[in-house]
C-alpha positions as CSV (number, residue, x, y, z in Angstrom):
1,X,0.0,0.0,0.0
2,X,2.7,2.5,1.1
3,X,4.6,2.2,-2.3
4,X,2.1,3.6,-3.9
5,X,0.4,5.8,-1.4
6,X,3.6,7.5,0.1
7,X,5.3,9.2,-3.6
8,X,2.0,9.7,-5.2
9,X,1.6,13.4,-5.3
10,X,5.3,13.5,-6.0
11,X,5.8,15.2,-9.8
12,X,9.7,15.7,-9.2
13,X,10.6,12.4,-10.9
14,X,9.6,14.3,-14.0
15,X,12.4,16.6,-13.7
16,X,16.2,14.9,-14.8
17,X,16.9,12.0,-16.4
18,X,16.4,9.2,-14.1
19,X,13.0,7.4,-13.0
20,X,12.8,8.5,-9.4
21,X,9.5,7.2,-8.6
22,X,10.8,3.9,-10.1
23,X,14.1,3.9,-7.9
24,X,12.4,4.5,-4.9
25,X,9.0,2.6,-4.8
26,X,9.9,0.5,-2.1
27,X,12.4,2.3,-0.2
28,X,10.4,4.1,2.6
29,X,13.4,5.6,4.7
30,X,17.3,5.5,3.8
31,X,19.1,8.3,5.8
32,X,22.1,8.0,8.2
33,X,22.6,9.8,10.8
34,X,24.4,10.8,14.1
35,X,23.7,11.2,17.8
36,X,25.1,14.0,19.9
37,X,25.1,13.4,24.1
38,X,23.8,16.8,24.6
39,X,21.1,18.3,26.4
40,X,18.6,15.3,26.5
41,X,19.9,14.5,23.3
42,X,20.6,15.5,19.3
43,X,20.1,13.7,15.9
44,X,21.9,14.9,12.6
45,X,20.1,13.0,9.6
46,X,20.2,13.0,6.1
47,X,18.3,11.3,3.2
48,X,14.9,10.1,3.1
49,X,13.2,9.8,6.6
50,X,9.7,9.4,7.6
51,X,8.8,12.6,8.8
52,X,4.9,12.8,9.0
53,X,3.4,16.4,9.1
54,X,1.0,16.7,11.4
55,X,-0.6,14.6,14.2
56,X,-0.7,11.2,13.3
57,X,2.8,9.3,12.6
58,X,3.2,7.0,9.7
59,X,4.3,4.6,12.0
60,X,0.7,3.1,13.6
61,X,2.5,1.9,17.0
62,X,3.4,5.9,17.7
63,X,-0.5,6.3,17.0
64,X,-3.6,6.7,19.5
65,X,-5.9,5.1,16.6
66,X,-5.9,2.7,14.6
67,X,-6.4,4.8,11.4
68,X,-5.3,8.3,9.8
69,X,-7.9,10.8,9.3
70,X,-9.3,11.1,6.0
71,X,-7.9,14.3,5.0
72,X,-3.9,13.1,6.6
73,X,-3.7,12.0,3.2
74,X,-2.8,15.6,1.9
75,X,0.2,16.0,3.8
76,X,3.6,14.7,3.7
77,X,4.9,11.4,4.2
78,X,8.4,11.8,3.9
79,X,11.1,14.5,3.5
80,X,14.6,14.0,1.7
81,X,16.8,15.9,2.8
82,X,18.3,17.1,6.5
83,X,16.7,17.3,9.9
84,X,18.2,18.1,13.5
85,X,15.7,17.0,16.3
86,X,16.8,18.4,19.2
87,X,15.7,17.2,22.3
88,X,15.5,19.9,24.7
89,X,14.0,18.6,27.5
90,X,12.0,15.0,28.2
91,X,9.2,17.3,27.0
92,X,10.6,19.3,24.1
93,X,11.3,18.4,20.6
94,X,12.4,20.8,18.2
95,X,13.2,20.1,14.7
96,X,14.3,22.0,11.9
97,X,14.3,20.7,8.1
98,X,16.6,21.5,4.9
99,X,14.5,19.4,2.6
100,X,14.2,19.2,-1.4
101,X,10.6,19.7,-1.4
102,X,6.8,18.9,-0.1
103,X,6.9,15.2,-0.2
104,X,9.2,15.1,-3.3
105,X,12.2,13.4,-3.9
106,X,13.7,15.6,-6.6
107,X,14.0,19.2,-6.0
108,X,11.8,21.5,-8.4
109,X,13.5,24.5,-8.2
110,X,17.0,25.5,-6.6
111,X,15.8,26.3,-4.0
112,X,15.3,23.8,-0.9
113,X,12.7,23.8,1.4
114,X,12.5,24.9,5.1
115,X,10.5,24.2,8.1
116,X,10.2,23.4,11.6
117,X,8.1,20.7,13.8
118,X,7.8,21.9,17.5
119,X,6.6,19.2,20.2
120,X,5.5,19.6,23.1
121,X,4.5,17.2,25.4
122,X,4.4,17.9,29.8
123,X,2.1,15.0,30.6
124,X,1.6,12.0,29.1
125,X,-2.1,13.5,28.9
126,X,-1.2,16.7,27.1
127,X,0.1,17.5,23.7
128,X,0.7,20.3,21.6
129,X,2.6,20.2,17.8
130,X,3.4,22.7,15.6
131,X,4.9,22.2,11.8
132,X,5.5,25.2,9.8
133,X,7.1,25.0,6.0
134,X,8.3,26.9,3.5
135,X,9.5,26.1,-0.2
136,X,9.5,26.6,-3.7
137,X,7.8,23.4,-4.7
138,X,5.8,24.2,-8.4
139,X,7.6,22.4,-11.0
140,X,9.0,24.9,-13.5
141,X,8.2,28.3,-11.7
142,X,11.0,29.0,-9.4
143,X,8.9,32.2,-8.6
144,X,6.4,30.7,-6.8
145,X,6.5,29.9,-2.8
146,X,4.4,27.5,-0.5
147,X,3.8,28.0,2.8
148,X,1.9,25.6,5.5
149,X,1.3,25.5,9.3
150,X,-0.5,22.2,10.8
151,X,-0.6,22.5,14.3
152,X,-2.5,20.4,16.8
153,X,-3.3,20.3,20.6
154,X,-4.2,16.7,21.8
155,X,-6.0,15.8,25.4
156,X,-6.5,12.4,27.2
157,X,-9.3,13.2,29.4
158,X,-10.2,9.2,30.3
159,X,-8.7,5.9,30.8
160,X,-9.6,3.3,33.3
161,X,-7.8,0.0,32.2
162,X,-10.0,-2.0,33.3
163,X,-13.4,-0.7,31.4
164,X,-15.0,-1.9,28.4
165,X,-13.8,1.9,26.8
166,X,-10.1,2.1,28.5
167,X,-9.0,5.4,27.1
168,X,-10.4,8.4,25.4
169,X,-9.1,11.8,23.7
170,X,-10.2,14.6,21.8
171,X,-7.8,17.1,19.7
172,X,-8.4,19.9,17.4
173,X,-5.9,20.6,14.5
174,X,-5.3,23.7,12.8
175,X,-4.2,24.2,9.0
176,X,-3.5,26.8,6.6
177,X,-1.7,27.7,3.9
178,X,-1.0,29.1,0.5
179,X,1.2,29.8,-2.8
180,X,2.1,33.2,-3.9
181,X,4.1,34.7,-6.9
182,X,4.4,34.4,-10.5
183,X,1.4,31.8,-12.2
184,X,2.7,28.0,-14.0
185,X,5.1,28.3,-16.6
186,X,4.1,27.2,-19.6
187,X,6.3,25.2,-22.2
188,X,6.1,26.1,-25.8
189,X,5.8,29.6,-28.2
190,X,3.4,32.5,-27.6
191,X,2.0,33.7,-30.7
């Protein structure tokens, strides 16, 4: 399912002279990496990690249910590229990205894409994300920018291990985001 799923919005393969969507189908994550003993610890990474935008992780065991929501679909998957997560605290993660793109393995334009993931979680009961982005990301118009926040705030307000329900939650995301600058290129002459 993932093969297909995960690079499907991706049209950076079309750019270059190798199949990218090809060479990649089934590689999910290829990156290596390094840990620093600092603080409560830092990871350096580079190449193509898992990086999920937004509340629910493409891995289900880091999930509270069982299943994304329908509209998780429209963000990304994965990022190629850098990250840094730094590990503040037990509680705080912060993570800047150097990627190529919004879910793209090529990069459209020259230049890369930023953002930042902010977590923040002081009880296992409490939790509040923030992703921000910024890049270049239409094929062929260098011009034109993206920009995206998804942020979340996620509260257990039940559990009893023993009940028929043992846990419950409610959270409330936030998106927005647009494109600015020059329209699509188009190929070809004007007349």
């Amino acid at each position: 399912m993932y093969s297909t799923t995960t690079p499907r919005n991706d049209a950076s393969p079309s750019k270059g002279q190798w199949s990218l969507a090809d060479a990649y189908r089934y590689v999910s994550e290829a990156y290596g990496g390094y840990h620093f003993d600092v603080l409560h610890g830092i990871n350096v990474q580079a190449g193509i990690f898992m990086s999920y935008v937004g509340l629910w992780s493409y891995y289900n065991f880091d999930n509270w249910t069982y299943q994304p929501s329908y509209v998780s679909s429209n963000t990304p998957w994965f990022f190629d590229g850098v990250r840094v997560q730094i590990f503040a605290s037990e509680k705080l993660k912060i993570e800047p990205w150097l990627v190529n793109g919004w879910q793209s393995y090529g990069k459209f334009n020259q230049a890369p894409g930023g953002g930042l993931q902010v977590l923040y979680r002081p009880t296992g009961s409490f939790s509040v994300l923030g992703n921000q982005y910024f890049g270049t990301d239409t094929l062929n118009t260098p011009g034109r920018k993206r920009i995206h926040t998804d942020d979340s705030v996620m509260v257990k307000y039940y559990e009893n291990k023993g009940a028929g329900v043992s846990k419950a939650a409610a959270s409330l995301t936030v998106d927005a985001g647009c494109e600015f600058g020059p329209a699509t290129r188009r190929r070809g002459r004007r007349r």
